[in-house]
C-alpha positions as CSV (number, residue, x, y, z in Angstrom):
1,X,158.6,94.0,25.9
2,X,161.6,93.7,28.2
3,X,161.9,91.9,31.3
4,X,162.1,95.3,33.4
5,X,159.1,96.9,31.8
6,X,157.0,93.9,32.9
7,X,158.2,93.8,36.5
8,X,157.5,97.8,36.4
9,X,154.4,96.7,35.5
10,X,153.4,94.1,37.6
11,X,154.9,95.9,40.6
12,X,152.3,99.1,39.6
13,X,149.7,96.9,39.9
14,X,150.2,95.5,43.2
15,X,150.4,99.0,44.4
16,X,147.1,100.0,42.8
17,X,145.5,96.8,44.3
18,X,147.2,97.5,47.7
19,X,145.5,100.8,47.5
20,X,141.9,99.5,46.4
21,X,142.0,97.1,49.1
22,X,143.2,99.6,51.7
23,X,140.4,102.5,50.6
24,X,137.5,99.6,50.7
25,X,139.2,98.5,54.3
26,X,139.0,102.3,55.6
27,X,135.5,102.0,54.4
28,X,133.7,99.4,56.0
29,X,131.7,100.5,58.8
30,X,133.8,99.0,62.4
31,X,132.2,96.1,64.7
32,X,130.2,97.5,67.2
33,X,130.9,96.4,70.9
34,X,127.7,95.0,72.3
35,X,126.4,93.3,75.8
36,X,124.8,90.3,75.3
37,X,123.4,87.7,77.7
38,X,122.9,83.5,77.3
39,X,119.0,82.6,77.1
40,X,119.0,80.3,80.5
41,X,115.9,79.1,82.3
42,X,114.8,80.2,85.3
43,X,112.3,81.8,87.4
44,X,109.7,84.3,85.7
45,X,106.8,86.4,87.4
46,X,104.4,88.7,86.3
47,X,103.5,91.4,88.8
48,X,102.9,94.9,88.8
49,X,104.4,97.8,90.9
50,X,102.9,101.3,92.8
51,X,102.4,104.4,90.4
52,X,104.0,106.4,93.1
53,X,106.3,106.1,95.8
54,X,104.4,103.9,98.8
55,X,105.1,105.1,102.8
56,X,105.1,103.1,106.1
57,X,102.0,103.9,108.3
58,X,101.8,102.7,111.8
59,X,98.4,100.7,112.5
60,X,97.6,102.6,115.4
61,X,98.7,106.9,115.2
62,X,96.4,109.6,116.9
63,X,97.3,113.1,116.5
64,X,95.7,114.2,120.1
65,X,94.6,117.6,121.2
66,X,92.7,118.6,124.7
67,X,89.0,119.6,123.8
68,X,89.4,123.4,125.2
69,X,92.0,125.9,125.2
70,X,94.2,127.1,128.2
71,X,98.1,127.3,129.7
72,X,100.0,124.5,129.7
73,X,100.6,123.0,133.4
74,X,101.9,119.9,132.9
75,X,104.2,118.3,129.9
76,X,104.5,114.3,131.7
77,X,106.4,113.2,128.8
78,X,108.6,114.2,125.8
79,X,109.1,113.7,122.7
80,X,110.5,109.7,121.8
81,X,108.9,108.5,125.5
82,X,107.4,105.0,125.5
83,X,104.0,105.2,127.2
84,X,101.6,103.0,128.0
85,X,98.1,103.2,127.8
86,X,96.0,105.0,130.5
87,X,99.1,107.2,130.9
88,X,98.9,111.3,131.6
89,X,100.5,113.0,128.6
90,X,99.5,116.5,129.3
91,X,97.4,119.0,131.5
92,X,95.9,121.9,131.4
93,X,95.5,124.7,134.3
94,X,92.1,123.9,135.5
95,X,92.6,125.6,139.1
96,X,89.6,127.3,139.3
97,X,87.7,123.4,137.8
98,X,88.8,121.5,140.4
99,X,87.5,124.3,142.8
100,X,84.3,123.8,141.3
101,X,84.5,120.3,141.7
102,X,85.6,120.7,145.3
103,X,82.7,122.9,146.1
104,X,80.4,120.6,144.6
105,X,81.5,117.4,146.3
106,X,80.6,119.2,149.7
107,X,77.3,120.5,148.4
108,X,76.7,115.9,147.8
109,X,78.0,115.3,151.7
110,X,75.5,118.2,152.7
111,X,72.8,116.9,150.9
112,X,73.6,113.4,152.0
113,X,73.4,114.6,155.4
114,X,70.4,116.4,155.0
115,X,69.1,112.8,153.9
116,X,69.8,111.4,156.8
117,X,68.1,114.1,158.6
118,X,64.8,114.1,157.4
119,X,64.2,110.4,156.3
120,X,64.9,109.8,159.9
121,X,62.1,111.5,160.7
122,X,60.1,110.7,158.4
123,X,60.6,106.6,159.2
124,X,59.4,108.4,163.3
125,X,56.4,109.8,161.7
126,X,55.2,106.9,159.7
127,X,55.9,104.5,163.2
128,X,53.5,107.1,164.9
129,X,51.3,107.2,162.5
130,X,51.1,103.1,162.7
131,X,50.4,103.3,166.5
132,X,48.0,106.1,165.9
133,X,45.7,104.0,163.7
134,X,46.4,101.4,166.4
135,X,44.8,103.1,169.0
136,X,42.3,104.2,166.9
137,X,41.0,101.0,166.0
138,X,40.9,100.3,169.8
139,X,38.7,103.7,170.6
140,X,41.5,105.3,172.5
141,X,41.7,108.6,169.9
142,X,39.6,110.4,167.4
143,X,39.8,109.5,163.8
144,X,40.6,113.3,163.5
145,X,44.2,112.4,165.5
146,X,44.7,109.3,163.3
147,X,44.3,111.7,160.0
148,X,46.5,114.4,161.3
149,X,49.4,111.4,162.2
150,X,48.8,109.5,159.1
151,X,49.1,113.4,157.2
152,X,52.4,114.0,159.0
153,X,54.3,110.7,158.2
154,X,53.0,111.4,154.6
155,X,54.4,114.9,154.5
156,X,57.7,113.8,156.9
157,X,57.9,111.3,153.3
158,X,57.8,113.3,150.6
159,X,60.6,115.9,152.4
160,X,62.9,112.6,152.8
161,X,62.2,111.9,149.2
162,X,62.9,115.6,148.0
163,X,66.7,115.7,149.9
164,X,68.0,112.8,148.4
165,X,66.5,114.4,144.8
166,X,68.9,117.1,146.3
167,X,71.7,114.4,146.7
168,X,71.5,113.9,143.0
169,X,71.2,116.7,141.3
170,X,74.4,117.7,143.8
171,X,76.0,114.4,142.3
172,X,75.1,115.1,138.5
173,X,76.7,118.6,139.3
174,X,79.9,117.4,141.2
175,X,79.9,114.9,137.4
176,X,79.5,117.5,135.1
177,X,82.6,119.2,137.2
178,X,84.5,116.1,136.6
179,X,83.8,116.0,132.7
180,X,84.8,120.1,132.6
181,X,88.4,118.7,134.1
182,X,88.8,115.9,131.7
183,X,88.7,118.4,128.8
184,X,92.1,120.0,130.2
185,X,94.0,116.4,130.5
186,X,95.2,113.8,127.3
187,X,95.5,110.1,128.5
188,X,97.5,107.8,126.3
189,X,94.5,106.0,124.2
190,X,96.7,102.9,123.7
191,X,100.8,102.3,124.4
192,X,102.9,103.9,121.7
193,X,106.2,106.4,121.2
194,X,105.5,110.3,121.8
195,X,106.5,111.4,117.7
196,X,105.9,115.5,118.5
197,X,105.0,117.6,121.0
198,X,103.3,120.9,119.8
199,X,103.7,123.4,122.9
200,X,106.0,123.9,126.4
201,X,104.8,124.6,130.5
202,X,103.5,127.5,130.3
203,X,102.5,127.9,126.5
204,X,98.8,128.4,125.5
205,X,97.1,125.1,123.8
206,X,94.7,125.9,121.2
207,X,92.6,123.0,120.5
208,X,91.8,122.0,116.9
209,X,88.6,123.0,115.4
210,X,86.5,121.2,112.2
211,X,88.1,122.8,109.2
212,X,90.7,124.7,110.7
213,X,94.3,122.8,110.8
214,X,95.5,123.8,113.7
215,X,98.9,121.4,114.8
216,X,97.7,118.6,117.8
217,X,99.3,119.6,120.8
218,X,100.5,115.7,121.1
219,X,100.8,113.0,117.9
220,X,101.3,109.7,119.6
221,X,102.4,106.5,117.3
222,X,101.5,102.6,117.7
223,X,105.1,101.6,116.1
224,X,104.5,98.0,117.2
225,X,102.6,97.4,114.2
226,X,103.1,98.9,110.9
227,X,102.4,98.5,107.4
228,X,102.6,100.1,103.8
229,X,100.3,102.2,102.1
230,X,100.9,102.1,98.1
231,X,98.7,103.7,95.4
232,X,98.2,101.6,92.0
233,X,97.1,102.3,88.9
234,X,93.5,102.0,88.6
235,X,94.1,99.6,85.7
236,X,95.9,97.4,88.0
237,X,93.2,97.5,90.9
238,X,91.4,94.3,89.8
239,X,94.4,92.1,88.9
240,X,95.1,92.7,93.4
241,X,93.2,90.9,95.9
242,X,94.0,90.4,99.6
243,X,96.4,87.8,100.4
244,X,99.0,87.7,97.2
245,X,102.0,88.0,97.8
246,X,104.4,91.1,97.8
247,X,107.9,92.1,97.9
248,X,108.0,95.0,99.5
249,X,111.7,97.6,99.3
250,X,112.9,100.7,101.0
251,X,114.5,103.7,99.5
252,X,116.2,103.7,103.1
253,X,117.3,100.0,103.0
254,X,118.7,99.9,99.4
255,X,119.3,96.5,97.5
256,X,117.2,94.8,100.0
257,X,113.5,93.4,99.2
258,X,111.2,92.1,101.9
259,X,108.2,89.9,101.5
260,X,104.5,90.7,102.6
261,X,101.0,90.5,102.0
262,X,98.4,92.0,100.6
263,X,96.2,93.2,103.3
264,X,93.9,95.4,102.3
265,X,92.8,96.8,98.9
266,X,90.6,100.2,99.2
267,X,87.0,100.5,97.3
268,X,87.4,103.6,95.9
269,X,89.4,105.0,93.5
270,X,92.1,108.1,94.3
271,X,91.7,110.9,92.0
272,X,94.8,112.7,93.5
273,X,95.9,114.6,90.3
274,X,94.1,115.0,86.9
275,X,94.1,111.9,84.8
276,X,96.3,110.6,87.9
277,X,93.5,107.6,89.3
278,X,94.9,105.3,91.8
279,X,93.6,102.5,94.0
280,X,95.9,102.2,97.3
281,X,96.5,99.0,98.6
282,X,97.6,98.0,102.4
283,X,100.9,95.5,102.6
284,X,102.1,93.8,105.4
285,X,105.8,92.4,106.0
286,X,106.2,88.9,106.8
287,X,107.4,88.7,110.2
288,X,110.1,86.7,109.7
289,X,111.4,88.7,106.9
290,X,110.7,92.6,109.4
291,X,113.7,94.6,108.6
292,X,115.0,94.9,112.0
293,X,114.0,98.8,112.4
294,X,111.4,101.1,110.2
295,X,110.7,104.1,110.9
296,X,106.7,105.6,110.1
297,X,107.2,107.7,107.3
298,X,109.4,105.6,105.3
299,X,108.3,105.7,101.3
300,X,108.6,102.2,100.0
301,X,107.5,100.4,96.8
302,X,105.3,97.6,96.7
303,X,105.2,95.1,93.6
304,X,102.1,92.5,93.9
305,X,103.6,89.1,92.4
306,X,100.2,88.1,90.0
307,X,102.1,84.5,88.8
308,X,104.9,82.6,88.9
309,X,106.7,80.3,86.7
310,X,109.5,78.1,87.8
311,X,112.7,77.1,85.3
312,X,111.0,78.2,81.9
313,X,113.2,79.5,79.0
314,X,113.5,83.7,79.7
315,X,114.7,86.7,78.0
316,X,115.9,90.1,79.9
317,X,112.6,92.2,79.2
318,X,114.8,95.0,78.3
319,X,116.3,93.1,75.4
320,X,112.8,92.9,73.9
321,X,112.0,95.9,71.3
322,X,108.7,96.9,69.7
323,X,106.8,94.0,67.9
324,X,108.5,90.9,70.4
325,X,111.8,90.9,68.6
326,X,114.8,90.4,69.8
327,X,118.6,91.2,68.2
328,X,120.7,87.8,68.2
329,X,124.3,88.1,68.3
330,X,124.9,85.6,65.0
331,X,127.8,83.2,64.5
332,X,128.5,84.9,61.3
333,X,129.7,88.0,63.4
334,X,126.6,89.8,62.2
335,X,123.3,90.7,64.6
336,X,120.4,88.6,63.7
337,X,116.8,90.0,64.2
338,X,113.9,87.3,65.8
339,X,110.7,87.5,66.3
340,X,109.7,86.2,70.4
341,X,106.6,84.6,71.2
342,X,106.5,86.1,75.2
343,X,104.3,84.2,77.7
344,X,104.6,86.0,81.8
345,X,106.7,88.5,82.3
346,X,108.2,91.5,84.6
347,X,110.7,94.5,84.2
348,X,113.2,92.3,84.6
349,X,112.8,88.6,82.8
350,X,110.3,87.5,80.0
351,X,109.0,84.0,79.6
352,X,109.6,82.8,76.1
353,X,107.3,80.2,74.4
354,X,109.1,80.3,70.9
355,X,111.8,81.9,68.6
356,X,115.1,81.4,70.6
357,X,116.6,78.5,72.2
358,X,118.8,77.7,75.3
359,X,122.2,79.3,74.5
360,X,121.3,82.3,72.1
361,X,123.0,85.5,72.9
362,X,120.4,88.4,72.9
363,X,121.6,92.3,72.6
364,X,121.0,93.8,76.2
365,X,123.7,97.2,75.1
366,X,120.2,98.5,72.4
367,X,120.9,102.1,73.6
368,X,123.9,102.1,72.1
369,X,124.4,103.7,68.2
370,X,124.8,101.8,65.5
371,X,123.1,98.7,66.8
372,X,120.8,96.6,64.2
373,X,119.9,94.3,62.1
374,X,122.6,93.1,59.8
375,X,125.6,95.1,61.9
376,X,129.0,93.7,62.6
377,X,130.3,93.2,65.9
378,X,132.5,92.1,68.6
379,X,131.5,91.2,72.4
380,X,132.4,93.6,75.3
381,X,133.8,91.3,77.6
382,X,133.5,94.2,80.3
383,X,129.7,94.4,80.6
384,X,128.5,91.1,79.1
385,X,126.5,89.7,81.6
């Protein structure tokens, strides 16, 4: 065999092995980019959350309405006012009330007067009736004069006893006037903001019977104190007492968290929806950690902090999959599967007890296709946290 043939030969066979390698390169599947994160220690809880959205209540809110119907006279305030307590809000017309009352009030100075009158003489004819028996005992008059004397003063008496009856049953009616007045006024009950004002001078004010929901003419709110109301799950219930701690956030004060207290825990269970039973809970913000405004009405989410755990070995908790395992990014440039023994944990970290160790990088990027056990891979710098 010549020289030529054999490097014709030889140079063939690079070229098929050139190929071979390049068809079994195209082949192999391509590293998959991945987020990872370093196990570090660190702070774990365990706590649980609201089931639905929480709002801010106010401690003190009264939703007031005047105890009988009629045309609005007077509107004192509006709506946003700061009142105080004892303070007029609203009236009613009551014209033809007061004249009533007026009426009656001189009907209590008549029969005042009339007191006056007649117990007068009646303290005459019980002073006659005195000197009468006097004189009787001395054999100046009959005992027939005596009797008639001591008969007068007694009658004289009873009149002065029966006028100041009259003076009040004319009082009890000159009240009664009062009270019929008081239904057509709202007082401030304690010192809050005016929220709404149902009605204008002039307007008719319907007050609100049992059963029928008819809007209060005035809805007056204690903003000076204020807490959240949250529902939990009824599972939860028992795990929350009064007194553990809380951070408390605001869909209207985003990436902000607030601390707080558990204040109240209610002793019933909510059965708002079917198969939807909640247990609402009362929190309280810390006052040195008040957002500087809220508003009643705010929704807010409460999460009850059960435990803590200072500088313990932790895993994201949405690294973890079905079972405790965990994917470890392996020096070999292939993922790595291990199984975690968990100990507290959150949403956010897990405690771990066993099967990783300071340093390990754990898949956080799980959503993402092609990611599992035995897969090639390269870090994306971009989103590894």
């Amino acid at each position: 065999m010549s020289s030529t043939l054999i490097r014709r030969l030889l140079f063939a066979l690079l070229i098929v092995a050139i190929v071979i390698t390049g068809l079994w390169w195209v082949k192999q599947p391509k590293p998959i980019a991945i987020r990872v994160r370093a196990i570090d220690s660190g702070r774990v809880e365990a706590s649980i959350a609201n089931t639905r959205a929480g709002t801010v209540e106010a401690c003190q809110r009264t939703k007031l309405s005047a105890t009988m119907g009629g045309r609005i006279e007077v509107l004192a305030v509006k709506e946003g006012d700061k009142v105080k307590k004892g303070q007029l809000l609203m009236k009613l017309w009551n014209d033809d009330q007061q004249a009533q009352s007026a009426l009656a009030m001189a009907q209590v100075e008549t029969a005042r007067k009339r007191v006056a009158e007649v117990c007068s003489l009646a303290a005459n004819a019980e002073s006659e009736a005195k000197r009468q028996a006097s004189l009787r005992s001395q054999g100046f008059v009959s005992g027939s004069r005596e009797e008639q004397a001591r008969a007068e003063a007694q009658a004289k008496r009873a009149g002065c006893d029966a006028a100041q009856a009259d003076v009040a049953q004319t009082q009890a009616r000159l009240n009664a006037t009062r009270v019929e007045q008081s239904r057509t006024v709202l007082y401030a009950p304690f010192a809050g903001t005016v929220a709404k004002i149902v009605g204008e001078v002039g307007e008719y004010s319907t007050p609100s019977p049992p059963g029928v929901p008819t809007p209060p003419a005035i809805d007056l709110i204690d903003d000076s104190c204020l807490y959240v109301r949250a529902p939990m799950d009824e599972v939860d219930a028992p795990k929350v007492q009064a007194g553990q701690a809380v951070r408390i956030s605001f869909d209207a004060l985003p990436k902000q968290t607030f601390a707080g207290t558990v204040k109240r825990v209610a002793p019933y269970v909510s059965a708002v929806e079917k198969q939807a039973r909640t247990v609402d809970i009362e929190a309280t913000l810390a006052p040195q950690d008040k957002p500087p405004r809220l508003l009643v009405g705010y929704s807010a989410d409460v999460e009850v902090i059960l435990s803590v755990r200072e500088n313990v070995l932790r895993v994201p908790t949405s690294a973890l999959q079905e079972g405790g395992k965990v994917l470890v990014a392996g020096a070999d440039g292939k993922l790595e599967e291990r199984k975690v023994k968990a100990g507290l944990a959150n949403w956010e970290f897990t405690e771990v007890l066993d099967g990783l160790a300071r340093g390990d990088r754990v898949v956080t990027s799980l959503e993402r296709e092609g990611v599992k056990v035995g897969a090639s891979y390269v870090i994306d710098d971009k989103a590894t946290q």
